[in-house]
C-alpha positions as CSV (number, residue, x, y, z in Angstrom):
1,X,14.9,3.0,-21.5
2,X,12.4,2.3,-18.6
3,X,9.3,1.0,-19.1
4,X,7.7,3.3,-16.4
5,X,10.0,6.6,-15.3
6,X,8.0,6.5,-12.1
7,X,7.4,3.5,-9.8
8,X,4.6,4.5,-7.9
9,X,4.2,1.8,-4.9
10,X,1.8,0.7,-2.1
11,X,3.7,0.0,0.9
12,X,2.1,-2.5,3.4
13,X,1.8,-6.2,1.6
14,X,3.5,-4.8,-1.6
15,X,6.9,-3.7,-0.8
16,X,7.2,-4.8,2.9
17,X,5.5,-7.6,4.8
18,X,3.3,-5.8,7.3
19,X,-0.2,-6.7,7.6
20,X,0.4,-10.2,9.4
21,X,2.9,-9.0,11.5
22,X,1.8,-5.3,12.9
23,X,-1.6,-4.0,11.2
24,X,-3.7,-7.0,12.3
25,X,-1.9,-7.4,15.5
26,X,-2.7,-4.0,16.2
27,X,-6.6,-4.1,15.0
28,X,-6.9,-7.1,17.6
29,X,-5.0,-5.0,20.3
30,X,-7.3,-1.6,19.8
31,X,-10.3,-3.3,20.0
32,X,-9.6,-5.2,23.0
33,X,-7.9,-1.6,24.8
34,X,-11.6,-0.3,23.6
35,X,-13.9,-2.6,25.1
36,X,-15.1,-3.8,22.1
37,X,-14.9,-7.6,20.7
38,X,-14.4,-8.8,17.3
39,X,-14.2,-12.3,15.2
40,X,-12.4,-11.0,12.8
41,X,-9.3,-13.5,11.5
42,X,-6.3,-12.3,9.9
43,X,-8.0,-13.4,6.1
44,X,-11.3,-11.3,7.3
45,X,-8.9,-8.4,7.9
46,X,-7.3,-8.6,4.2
47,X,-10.9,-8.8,2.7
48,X,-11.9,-5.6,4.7
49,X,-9.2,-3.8,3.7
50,X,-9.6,-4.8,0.5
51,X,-13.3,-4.0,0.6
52,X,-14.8,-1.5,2.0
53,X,-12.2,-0.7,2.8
54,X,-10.5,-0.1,6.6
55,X,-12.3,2.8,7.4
56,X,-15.5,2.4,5.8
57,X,-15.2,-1.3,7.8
58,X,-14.8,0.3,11.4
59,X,-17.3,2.7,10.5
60,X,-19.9,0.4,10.0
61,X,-18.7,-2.9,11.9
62,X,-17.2,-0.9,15.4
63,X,-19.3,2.3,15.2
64,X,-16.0,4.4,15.2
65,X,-16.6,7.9,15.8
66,X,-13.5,10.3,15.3
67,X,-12.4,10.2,18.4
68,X,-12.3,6.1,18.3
69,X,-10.1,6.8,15.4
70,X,-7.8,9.2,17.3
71,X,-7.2,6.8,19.8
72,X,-7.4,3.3,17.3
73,X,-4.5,5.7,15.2
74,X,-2.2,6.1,18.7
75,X,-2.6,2.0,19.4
76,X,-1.8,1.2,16.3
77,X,1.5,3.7,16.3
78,X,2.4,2.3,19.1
79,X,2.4,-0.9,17.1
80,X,4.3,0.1,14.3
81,X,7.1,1.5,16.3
82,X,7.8,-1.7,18.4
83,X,8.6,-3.5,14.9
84,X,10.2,-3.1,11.4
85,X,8.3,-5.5,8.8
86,X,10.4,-6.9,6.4
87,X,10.8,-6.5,2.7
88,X,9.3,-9.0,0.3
89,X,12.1,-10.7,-1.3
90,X,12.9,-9.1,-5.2
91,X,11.0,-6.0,-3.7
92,X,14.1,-4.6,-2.9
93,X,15.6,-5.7,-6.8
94,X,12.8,-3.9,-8.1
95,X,13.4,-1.0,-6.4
96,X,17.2,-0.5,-6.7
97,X,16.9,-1.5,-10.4
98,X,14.1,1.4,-10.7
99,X,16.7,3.9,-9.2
100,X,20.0,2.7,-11.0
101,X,18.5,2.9,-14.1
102,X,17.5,6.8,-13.7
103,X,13.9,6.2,-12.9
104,X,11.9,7.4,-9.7
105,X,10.1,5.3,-7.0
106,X,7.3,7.3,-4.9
107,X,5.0,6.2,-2.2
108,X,1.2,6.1,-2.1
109,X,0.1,4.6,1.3
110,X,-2.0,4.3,4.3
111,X,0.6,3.9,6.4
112,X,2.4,6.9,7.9
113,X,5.6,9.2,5.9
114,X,7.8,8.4,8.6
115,X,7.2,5.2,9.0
116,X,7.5,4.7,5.5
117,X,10.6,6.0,5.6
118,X,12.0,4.2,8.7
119,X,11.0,1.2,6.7
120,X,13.0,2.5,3.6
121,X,16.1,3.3,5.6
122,X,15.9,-0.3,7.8
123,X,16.0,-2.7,4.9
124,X,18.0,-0.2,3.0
125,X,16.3,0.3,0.2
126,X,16.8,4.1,-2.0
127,X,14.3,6.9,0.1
128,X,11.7,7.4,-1.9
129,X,11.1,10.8,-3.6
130,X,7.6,11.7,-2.7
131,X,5.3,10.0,-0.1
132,X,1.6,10.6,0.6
133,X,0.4,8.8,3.7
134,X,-2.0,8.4,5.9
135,X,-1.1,11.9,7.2
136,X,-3.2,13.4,4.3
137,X,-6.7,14.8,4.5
138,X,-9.1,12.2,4.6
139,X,-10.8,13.2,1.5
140,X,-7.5,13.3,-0.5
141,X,-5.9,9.8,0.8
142,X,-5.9,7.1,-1.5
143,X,-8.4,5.9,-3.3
144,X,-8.7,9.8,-4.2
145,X,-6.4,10.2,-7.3
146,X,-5.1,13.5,-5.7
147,X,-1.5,11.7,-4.6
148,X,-1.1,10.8,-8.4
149,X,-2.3,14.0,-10.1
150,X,0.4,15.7,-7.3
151,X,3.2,13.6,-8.2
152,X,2.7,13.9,-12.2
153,X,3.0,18.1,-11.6
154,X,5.6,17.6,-9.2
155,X,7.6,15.5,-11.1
156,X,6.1,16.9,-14.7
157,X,4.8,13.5,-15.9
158,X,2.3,12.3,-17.5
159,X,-0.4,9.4,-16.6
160,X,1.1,6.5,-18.8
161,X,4.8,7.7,-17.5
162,X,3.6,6.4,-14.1
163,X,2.9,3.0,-12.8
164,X,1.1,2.2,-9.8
165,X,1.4,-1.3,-8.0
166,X,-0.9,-2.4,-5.2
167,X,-2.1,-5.0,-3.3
168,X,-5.5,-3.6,-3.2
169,X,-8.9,-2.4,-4.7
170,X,-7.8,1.6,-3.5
171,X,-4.9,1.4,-5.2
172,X,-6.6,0.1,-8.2
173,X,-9.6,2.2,-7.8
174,X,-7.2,5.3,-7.8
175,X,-4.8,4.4,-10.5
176,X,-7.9,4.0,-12.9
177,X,-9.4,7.8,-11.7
178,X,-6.1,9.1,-13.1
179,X,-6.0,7.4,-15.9
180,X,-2.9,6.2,-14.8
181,X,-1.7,2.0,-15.5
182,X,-1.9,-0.6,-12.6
183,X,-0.1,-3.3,-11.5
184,X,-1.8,-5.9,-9.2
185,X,0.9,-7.1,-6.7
186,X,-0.9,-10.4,-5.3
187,X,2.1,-11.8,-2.9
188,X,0.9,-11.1,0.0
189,X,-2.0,-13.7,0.3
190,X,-3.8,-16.5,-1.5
191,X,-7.5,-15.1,-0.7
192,X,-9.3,-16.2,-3.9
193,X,-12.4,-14.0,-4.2
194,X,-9.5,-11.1,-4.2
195,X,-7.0,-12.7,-6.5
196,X,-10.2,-13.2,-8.9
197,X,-11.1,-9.8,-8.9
198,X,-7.7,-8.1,-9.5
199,X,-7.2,-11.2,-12.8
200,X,-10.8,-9.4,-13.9
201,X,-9.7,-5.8,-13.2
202,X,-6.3,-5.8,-13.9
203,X,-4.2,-6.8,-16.9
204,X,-1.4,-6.7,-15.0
205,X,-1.1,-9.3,-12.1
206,X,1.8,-10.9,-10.8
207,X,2.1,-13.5,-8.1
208,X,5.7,-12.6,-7.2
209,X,8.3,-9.8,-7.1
210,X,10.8,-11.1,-9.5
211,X,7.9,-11.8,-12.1
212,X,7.4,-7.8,-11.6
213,X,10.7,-7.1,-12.0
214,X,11.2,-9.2,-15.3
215,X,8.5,-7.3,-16.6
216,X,9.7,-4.0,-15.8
217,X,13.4,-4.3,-16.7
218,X,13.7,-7.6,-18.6
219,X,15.5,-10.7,-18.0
């Protein structure tokens, strides 16, 4: 029997290696297409988006108004188009054990459904059965438990049938409004201040993939 019918994962930095290799990329580029400047290193970027937040953060650091995100959100497509991050090694054993077994795997992300998807289908990994991206209202994107109260009455589960694993405060933030458990996925990166704070909030925590996975499913 699984542990958790329903896999409920972050995308970027949890199942595919993304961050480092388009997101910050494409932070750096918008800023410099918008006339603006920034200091901000590729650690800095992972502490923003780990608090306040990425939104919150151009709010209050780049004075973004909505129509400097329109155009931010178009750079940073163009971005993700030119390049397919990879999957963290043992992601993908995590998820095709999830699947063969009977269970489901959903998306909760900031990144965009087809995108998600694209990624999915590029390092062949099972599609995912529900996604909720960055596509949703503003006020219903994660770290608003909305994606997981949607998925438990699409799928008819309930909170502890669900696991959500994440790389950041959001996730974790949203998995504890629904009452639903957490997983810390902390492979990504070795920032301490956030490694400490998911140890403190978290009973869950697992520096790689296959550690996950053992958990999960067993030996």
């Amino acid at each position: 029997m699984l542990r958790f019918p329903c896999l409920v994962l972050d995308h970027d930095d949890t199942v595919v290696n993304s961050t480092a290799t388009i997101h910050y990329p494409a932070y750096l580029e918008a800023i410099r297409r918008m006339g603006r400047t920034t200091d901000l290193t590729l650690e800095g970027y992972f502490r923003v988006n780990f608090d306040p937040g990425f939104v919150r953060f151009m709010q209050e650091r780049h004075e973004f108004t909505d129509e400097d995100f329109a155009q931010e959100y178009e750079i940073w497509q163009e971005c993700v188009r030119r390049t397919v991050p990879k999957v963290y090694p043992g992601m993908d054993a995590v998820i095709r054990r999830q699947v063969a077994e009977g269970g489901t795997v959903c998306v909760v992300s900031h990144s965009v459904d087809v995108n998600i998807r694209r990624d999915y289908r590029e390092n062949g990994l099972p599609e995912p059965t529900l996604i909720y991206g960055w596509e949703q209202p503003r006020e219903l994107r994660k770290p608003s438990p909305h994606p997981l109260y949607e998925i438990m009455r699409q799928l008819k589960l309930q909170p502890q049938e669900l696991l959500v694993v994440d790389d950041l405060k959001p996730g974790l933030d949203m998995a504890t409004a629904a009452g639903v458990p957490f997983a810390a996925a902390l492979w990504a990166h070795r920032i301490p201040e956030i490694h400490a704070h998911m140890h403190r909030a978290c009973e869950n925590c697992f520096n790689t993939p296959r550690q996950l996975e053992t958990w999960l499913f067993g030996a």
